[in-house]
C-alpha positions as CSV (number, residue, x, y, z in Angstrom):
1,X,-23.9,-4.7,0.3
2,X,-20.4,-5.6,-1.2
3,X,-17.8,-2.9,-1.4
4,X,-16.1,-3.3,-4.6
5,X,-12.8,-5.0,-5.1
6,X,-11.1,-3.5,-7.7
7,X,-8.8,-1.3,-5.3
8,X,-7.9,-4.4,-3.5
9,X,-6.9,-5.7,-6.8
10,X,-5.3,-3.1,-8.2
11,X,-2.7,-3.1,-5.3
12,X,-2.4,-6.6,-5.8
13,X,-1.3,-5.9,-9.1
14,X,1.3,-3.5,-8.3
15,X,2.8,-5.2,-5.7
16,X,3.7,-8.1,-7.9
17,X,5.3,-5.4,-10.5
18,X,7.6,-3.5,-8.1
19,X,10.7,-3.7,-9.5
20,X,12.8,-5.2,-6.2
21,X,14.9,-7.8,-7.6
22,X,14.2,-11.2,-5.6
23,X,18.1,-11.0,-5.2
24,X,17.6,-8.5,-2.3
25,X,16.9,-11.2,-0.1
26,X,20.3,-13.1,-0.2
27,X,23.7,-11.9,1.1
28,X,25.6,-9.6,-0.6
29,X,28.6,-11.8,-1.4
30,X,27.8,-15.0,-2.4
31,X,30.5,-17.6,-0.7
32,X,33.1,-19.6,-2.3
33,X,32.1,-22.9,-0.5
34,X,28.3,-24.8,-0.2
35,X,27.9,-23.2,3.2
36,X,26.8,-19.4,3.4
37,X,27.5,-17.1,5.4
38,X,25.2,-15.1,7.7
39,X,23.2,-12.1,5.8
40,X,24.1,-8.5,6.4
41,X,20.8,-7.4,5.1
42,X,17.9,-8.5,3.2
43,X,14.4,-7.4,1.9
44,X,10.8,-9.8,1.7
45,X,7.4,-9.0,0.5
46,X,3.9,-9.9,0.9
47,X,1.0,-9.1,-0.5
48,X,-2.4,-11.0,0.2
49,X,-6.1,-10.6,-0.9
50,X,-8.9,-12.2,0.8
51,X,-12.3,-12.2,0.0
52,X,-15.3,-13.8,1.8
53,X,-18.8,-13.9,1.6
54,X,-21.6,-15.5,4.4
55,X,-24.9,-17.0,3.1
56,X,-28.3,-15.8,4.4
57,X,-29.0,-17.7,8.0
58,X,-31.4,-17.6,11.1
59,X,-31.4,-13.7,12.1
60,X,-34.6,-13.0,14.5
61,X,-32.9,-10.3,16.2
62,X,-29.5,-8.0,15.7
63,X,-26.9,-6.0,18.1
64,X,-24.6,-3.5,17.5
65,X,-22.2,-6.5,17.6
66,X,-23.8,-8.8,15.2
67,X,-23.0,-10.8,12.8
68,X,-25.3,-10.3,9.8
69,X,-26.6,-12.5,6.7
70,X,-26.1,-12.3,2.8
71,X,-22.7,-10.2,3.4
72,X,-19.2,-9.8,1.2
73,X,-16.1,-8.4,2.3
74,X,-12.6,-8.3,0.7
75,X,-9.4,-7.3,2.6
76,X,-5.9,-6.8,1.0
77,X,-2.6,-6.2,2.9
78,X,0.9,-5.6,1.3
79,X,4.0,-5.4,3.7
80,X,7.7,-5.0,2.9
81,X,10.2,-7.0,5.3
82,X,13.7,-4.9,5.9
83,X,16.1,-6.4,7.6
84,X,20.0,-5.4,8.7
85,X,22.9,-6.3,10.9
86,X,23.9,-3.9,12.8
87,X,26.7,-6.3,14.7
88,X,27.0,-9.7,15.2
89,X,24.1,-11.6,16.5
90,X,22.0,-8.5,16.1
91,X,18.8,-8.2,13.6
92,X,17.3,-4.9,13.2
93,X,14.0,-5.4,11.0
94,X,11.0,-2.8,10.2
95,X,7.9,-3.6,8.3
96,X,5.9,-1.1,7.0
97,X,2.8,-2.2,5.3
98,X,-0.2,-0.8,3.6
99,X,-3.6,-2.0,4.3
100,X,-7.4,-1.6,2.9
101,X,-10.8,-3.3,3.4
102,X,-13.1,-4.4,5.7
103,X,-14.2,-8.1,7.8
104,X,-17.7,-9.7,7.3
105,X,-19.9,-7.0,9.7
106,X,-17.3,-5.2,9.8
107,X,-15.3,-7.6,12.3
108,X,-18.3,-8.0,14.1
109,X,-20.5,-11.2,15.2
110,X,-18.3,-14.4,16.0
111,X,-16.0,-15.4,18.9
112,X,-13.7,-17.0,16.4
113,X,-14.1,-14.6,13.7
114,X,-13.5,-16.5,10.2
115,X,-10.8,-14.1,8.9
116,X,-8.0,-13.3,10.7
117,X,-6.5,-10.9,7.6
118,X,-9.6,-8.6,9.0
119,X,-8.3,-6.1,11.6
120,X,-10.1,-4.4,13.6
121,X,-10.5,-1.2,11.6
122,X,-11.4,-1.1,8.4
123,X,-10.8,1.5,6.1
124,X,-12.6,2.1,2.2
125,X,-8.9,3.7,1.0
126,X,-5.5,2.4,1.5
127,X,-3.4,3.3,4.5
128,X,-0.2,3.5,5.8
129,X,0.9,1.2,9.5
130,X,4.2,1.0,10.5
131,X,3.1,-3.0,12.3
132,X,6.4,-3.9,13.6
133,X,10.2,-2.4,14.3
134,X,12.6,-4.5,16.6
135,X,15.7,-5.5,17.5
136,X,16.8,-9.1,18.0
137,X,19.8,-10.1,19.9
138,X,20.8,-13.9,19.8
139,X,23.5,-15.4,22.0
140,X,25.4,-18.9,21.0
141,X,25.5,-21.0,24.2
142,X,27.2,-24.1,23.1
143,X,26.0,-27.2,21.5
144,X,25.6,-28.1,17.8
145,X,25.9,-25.6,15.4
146,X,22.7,-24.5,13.5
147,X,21.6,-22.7,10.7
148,X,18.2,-20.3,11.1
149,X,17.1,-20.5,7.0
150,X,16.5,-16.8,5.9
151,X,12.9,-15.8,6.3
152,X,10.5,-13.0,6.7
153,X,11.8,-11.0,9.5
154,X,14.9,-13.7,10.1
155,X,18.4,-12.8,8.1
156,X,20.4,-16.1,7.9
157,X,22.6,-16.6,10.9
158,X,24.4,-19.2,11.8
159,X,24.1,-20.2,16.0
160,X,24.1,-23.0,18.2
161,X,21.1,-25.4,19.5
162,X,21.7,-23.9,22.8
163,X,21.6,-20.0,22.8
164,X,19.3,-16.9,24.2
165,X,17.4,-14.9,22.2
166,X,16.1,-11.4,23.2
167,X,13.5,-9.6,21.3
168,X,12.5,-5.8,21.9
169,X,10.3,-3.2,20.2
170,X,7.1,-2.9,18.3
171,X,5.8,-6.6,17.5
172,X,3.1,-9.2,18.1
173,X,3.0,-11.5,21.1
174,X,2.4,-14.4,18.6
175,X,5.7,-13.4,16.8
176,X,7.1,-15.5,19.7
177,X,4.5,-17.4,21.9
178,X,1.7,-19.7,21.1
179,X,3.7,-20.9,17.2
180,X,2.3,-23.7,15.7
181,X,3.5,-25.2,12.1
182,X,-0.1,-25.7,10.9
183,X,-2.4,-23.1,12.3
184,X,-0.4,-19.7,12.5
185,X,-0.2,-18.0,9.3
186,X,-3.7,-16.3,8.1
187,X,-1.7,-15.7,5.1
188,X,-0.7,-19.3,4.4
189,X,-3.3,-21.7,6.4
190,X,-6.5,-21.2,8.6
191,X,-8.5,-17.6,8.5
192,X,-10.5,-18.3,11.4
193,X,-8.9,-16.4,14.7
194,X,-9.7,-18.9,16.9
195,X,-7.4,-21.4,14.7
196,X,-4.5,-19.0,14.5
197,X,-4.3,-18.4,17.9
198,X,-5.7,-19.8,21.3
199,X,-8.7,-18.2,21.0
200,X,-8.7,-17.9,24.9
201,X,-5.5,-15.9,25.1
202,X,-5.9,-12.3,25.7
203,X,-2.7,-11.5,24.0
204,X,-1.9,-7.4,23.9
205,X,-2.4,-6.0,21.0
206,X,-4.0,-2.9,19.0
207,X,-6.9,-3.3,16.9
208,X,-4.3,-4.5,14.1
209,X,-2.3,-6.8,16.5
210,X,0.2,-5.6,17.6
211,X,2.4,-3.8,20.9
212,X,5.5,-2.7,22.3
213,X,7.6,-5.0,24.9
214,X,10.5,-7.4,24.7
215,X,10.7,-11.1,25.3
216,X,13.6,-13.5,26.2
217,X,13.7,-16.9,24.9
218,X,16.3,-19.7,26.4
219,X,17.2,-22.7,24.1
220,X,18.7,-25.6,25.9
221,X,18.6,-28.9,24.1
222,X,15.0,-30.0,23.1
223,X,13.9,-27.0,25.5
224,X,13.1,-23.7,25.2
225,X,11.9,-21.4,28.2
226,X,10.4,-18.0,27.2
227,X,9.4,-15.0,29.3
228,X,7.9,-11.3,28.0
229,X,6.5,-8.2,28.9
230,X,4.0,-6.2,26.9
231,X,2.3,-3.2,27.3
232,X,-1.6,-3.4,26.7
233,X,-3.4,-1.0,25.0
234,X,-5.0,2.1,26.4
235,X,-8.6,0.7,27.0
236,X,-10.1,-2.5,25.4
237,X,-10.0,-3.1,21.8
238,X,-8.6,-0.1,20.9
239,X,-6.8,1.1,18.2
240,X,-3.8,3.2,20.4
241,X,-1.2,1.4,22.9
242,X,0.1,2.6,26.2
243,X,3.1,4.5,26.4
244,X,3.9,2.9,29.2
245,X,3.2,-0.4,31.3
246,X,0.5,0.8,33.9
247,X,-1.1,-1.8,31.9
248,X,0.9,-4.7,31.0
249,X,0.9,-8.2,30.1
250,X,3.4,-11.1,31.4
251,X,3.6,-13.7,29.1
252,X,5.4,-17.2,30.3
253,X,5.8,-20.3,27.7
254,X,7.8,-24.0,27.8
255,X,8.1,-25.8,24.9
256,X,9.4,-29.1,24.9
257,X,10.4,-30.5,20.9
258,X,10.8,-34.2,20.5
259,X,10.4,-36.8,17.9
260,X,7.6,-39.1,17.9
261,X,8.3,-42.7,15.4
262,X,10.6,-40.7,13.5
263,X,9.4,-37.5,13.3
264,X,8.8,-34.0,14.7
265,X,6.7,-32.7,16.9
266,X,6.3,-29.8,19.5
267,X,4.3,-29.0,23.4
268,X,4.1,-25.6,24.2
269,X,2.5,-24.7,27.9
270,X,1.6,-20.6,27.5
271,X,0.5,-18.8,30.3
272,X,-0.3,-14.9,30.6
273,X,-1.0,-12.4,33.1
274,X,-2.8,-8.6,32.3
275,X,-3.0,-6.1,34.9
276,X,-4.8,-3.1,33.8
277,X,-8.4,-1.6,33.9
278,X,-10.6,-4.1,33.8
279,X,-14.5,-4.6,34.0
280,X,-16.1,-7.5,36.5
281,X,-19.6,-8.5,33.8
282,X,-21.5,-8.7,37.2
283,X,-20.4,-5.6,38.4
284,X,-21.8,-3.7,35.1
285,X,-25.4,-6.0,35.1
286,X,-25.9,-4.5,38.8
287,X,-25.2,-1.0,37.9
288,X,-27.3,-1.0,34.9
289,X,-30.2,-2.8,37.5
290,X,-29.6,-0.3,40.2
291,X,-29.7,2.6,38.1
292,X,-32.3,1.7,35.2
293,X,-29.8,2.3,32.5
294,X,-27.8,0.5,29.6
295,X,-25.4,-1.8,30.9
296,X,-22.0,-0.2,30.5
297,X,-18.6,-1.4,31.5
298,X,-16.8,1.4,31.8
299,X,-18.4,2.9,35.1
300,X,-16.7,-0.7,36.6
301,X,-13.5,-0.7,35.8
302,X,-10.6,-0.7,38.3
303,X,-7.1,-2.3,38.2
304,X,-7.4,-5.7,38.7
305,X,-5.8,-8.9,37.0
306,X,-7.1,-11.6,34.2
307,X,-4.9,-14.2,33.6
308,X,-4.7,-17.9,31.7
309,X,-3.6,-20.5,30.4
310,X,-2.8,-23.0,27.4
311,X,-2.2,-25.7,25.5
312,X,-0.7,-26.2,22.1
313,X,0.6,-29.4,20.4
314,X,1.3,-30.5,17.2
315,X,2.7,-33.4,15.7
316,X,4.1,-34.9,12.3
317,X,2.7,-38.4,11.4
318,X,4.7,-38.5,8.2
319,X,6.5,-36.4,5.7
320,X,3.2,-34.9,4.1
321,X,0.7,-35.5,6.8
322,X,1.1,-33.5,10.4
323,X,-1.7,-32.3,13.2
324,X,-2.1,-30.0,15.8
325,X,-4.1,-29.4,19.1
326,X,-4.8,-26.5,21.1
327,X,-6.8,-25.8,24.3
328,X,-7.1,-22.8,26.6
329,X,-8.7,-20.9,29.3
330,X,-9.1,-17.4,30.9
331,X,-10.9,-16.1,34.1
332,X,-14.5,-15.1,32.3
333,X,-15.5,-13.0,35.3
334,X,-13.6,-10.2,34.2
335,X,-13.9,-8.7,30.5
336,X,-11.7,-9.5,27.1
337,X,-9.2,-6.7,26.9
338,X,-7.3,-7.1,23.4
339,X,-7.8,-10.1,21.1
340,X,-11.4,-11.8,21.0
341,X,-14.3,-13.1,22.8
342,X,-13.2,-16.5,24.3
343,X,-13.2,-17.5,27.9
344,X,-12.4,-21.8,26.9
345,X,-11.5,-23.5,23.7
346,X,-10.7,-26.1,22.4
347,X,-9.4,-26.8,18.2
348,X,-8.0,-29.9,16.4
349,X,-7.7,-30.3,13.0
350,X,-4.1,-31.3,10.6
351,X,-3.1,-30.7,7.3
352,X,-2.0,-32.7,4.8
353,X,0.5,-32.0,1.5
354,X,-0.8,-33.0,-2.1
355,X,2.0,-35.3,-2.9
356,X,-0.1,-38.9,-3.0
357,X,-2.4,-37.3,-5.4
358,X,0.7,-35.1,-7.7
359,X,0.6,-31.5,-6.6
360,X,3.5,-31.9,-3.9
361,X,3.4,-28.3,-2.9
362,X,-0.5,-28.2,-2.2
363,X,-2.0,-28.4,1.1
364,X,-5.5,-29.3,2.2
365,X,-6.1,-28.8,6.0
366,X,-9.1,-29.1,7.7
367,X,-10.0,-28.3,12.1
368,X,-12.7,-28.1,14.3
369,X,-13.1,-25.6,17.2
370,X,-15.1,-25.1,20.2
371,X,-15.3,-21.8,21.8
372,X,-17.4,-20.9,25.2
373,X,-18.1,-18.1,27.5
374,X,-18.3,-17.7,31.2
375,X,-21.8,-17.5,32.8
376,X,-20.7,-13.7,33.9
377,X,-20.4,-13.0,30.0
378,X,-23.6,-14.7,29.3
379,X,-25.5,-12.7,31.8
380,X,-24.2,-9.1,30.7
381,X,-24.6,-10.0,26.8
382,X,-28.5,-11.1,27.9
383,X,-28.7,-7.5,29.5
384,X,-27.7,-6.0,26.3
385,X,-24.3,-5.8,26.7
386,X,-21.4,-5.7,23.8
387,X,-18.1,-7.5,24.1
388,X,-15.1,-7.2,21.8
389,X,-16.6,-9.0,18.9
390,X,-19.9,-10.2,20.2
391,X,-23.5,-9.2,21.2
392,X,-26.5,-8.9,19.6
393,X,-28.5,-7.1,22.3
394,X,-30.0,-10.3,23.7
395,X,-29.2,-13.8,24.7
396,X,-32.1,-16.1,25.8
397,X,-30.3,-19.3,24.5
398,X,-26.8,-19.2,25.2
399,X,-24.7,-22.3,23.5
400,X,-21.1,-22.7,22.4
401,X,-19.6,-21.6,19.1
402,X,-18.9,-24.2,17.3
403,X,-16.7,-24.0,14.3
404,X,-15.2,-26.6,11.3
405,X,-12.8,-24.7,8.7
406,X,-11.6,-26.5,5.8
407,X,-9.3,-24.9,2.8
408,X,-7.3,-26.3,0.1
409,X,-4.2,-24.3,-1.1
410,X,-3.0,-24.4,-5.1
411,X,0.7,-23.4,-5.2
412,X,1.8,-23.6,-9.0
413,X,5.3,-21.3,-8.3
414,X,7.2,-21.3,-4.9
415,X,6.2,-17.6,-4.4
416,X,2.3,-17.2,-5.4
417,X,-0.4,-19.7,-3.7
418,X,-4.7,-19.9,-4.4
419,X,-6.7,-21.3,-1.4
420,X,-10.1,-21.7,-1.5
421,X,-12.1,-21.6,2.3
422,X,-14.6,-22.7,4.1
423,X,-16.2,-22.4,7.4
424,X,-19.3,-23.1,9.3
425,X,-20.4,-21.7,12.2
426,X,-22.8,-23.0,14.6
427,X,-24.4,-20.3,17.5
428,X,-22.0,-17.4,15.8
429,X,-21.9,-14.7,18.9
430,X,-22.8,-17.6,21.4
431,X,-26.3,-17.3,20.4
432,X,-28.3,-20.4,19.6
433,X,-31.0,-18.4,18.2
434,X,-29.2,-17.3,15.5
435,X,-27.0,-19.3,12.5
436,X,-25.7,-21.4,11.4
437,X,-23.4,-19.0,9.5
438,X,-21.5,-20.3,6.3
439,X,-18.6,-18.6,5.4
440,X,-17.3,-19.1,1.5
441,X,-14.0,-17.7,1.2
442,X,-11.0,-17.3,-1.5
443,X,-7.1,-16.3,-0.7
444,X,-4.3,-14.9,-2.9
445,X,-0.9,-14.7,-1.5
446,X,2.5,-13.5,-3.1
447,X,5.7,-13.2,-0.8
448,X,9.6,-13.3,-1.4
């Protein structure tokens, strides 16, 4: 059954009427010349509702994990952006945000899950997360000078092309690694998670995204090199992090920039590493054999390592009109530890502005993904076994998600945008008994 949505709404409404001045994110003396100095502080906002809602489908059988028909859900986030200088080149920036709502099955059924607004704990009533606090530390190098525009969680600063740029505190992997200019932003493109991310990176994370390390990134002409170090949380999928890095993640990323018949594009190669207490599939389906019980994971686990690798292009074909690829893969012997159910994938898709047909600041995107599993996940979700996202207590017909989301975005005023969403997906929970699953969704976003 629907929960209602007038709480959502109602701190929708509030947001939009706090009374900080849009002035708050510009520097506090405005210069004499056209170029502006760097910002000593500044102060953004966010607020987005989504609400989606899943058709009746093919449901013989359910799991603790399942997706399940005739559903609606609504989530709303708002989040406050507070950034200072401490001293030159330095950013000190904390975002506290309040959050409320739940996912479709409670953010339960799919591989790529269709909304990536919908954390992993969802709560009836408001509540307080402090999601990020960390320092940045850039370092000019040499080169041409640059200007990084003033953004969410980026004061204006004036640099060079070639410089370093250390990052360290409470944040999420994918405030640095695996970027992409069409597919990144829940709040301003594609819902579905594995369109966001690489659906087959097991980035660290809590159940709302996000950990405590530090990364280093090296600019050097149309080259950057990145390296970090995370700490994972303390078991799988749950909603507290390690205090320290027993378990950890080491994250390593190239990106090469370039310009392609006149216009921009990006490669980034991303590759990861977690060592903590992990879970063989095989190794729980022979207990649970040997023994006559429920297959378990936790009686298996033992420090070992998961790693993979990825993929991720994208590419302007003109002004209005750019697209994007990404592909990864992950050792599906051993279990998912923080983001989603995804050993392979595979997602294509671009997005194009609305200026050929008048609405300039519009978008309408659409991608396709394919997500897969290892036979080792296969067999332990056919014994009854849950994953992070996925299970429904049997699997006689394994088969490959497969996924097409398509939204339109109506932006009348620089600050406030409409999308309407929607997905289909085919063998949700890698199950080809059950499905297809459409997913009818609606987005409202404010920021400054």
């Amino acid at each position: 059954m629907a929960r209602s949505i007038l709480r959502p709404l109602v701190s929708l409404v509030l947001l939009t009427a706090l009374p900080v001045p849009m002035a708050l994110a510009q520097t506090a003396d405005a210069p004499a010349s056209d170029q502006k100095p760097d910002q000593t502080y500044a102060v953004h906002g966010q607020a987005t509702l989504v609400v989606q809602g899943v058709k009746g489908f093919a449901s013989p059988y359910t799991g603790d994990n399942s997706l399940h028909p005739h559903d609606t859900e609504e989530t709303v986030d708002a989040t406050l952006y507070l950034g200072v200088r401490p001293w030159k080149g330095a950013e000190l920036w904390v975002n506290p945000e309040i959050d409320q709502g739940f996912g479709l099955s409670n953010t339960l059924g799919a591989g790529g899950f269709p909304s990536a607004e919908a954390y992993k704990v969802g709560k009836d009533n408001p509540y307080f997360k402090l999601q990020r606090v960390f320092l940045r530390q850039t370092i000019a190098l040499g080169g041409k000078a640059v200007t990084l525009d003033a953004a969410a969680n980026q004061l204006r600063t004036t640099t060079t092309a070639n410089r370093i740029v250390i990052t360290a505190g409470k944040m999420g992997v994918g405030d640095v690694f695996d970027t992409n200019s069409y597919a990144h932003d829940p709040r301003g493109d594609f819902l579905n998670w594995s369109l966001v991310d690489t659906g087959s990176f097991d980035y660290a994370a809590n159940a709302w995204g996000y950990t405590y390390g530090a990364a280093v990134e090296w600019y050097q002409g149309d080259w950057t090199l990145r390296g970090g170090l995370y700490t994972l949380s303390k078991q799988p999928n749950s909603e507290e992090l390690g205090t320290n890095l027993r378990q950890n993640e080491i994250v390593a990323e190239i990106e090469h920039r370039h310009t392609l018949l006149g216009q921009p594009g990006a490669i980034r190669v991303t590759g990861f590493r977690n060592r903590g207490m992990f879970a063989r599939y095989d190794d729980a389906v022979a207990l649970a054999r040997s023994t006559g019980g429920d297959v378990d994971l936790a009686p298996v686990r033992r420090m070992q390592n998961r790693a993979g690798i990825a993929v991720n292009a994208e590419q302007s074909l003109t002004p209005n009109l750019g697209v994007f690829l990404r592909a990864g893969t992950t050792d599906g012997a051993i279990e998912t530890y923080d983001f989603t159910d995804i050993d392979r994938t595979i997602a294509f898709g671009g997005a194009l502005k609305g200026k050929g047909w008048g609405r300039a600041e519009d978008t309408f995107a659409l991608a396709f993904v394919n997500n897969g599993i290892s036979q080792n996940f296969q067999r332990y979700l056919a014994a009854g076994g849950i994953g992070v996202l996925v299970g429904d207590g049997a699997l006689p017909h394994p088969g490959d998600e497969r996924i097409l989301e398509a939204y339109y975005t109506y932006r009348p005023v620089s600050w406030a945008a409409a999308t309407v969403d929607f997905q289909h997906i085919a063998n949700p929970g890698y199950n080809r008994d059950r499905g297809p699953a459409n997913v009818l969704g609606a987005r409202l976003h404010i920021g400054f």
